[in-house]
N, C-alpha and C positions, 0 to 999 in steps of 0.2 A: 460687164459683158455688153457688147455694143448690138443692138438693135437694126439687122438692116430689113427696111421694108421692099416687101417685092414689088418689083413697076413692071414686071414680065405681061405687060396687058395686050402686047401683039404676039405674045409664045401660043402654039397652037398645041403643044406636046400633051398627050392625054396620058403615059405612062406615066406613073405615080413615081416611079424610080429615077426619072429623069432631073436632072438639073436645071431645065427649062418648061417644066411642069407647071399648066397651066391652071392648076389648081391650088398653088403655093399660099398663103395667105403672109405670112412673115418668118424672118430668119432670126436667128439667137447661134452666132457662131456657124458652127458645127451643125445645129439641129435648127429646124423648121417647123411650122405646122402648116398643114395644108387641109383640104378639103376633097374626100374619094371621089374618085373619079364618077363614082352614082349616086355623088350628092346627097350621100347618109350617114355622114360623120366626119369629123376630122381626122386626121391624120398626124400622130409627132412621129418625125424621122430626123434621123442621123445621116450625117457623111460617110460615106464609106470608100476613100481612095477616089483617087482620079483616073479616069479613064484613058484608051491613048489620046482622045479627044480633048484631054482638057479636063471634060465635067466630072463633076459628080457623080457619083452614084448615091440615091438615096433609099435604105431601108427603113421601113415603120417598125416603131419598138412598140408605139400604143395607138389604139382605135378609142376616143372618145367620143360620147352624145351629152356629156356635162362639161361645161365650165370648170366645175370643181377638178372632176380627172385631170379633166389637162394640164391643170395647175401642179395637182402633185404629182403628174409625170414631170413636166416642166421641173419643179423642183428637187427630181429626185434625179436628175439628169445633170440641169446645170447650177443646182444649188442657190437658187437666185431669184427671187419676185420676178413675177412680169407682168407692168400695168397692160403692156399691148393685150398679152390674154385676156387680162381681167374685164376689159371691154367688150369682151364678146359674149353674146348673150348667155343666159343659163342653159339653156340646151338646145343643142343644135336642130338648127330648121332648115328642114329640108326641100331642096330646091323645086318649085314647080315643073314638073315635066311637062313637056313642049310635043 
């Protein structure tokens, strides 16, 4: 399974659902993980169809605050290691408000 990193650094889209969600952190196919929109956990979502637009639709299957979750979400999903996860801290840190 190919690994694509998000470059979405000028997407301003705050729905979570969005395909231009600017809270994406990396893709695996189909599925993604991202970062909620209030910056208290991650996010793994799926594809779901495309829009008339083109995009995506994306739904959250799972909310993690571990490294570990995510991995066996991840795993139980696309059945496959992911060193990208595995690089990210043990549990999620959340973002300073401003």
């Amino acid at each position: 399974m190919r690994l694509e990193m998000s470059s979405k650094a000028s997407a301003v889209n705050r729905q979570e659902c969005a395909d231009d969600y600017q809270g994406e952190l990396m893709r695996f196919g189909r599925y993604r993980v991202a970062v909620c929109r209030d910056g208290l956990q991650w996010l793994y979502q799926r594809a779901r169809g495309h829009r008339a637009c083109g995009a995506a639709r994306w739904d959250a299957i799972g909310y993690c605050t571990t490294r570990t979750a995510l991995l066996r979400l991840h795993h139980r999903f696309c059945g496959s290691a992911a060193p990208e996860i595995a690089r990210l801290p043990e549990h999620f840190q959340r973002e300073a408000q401003q």
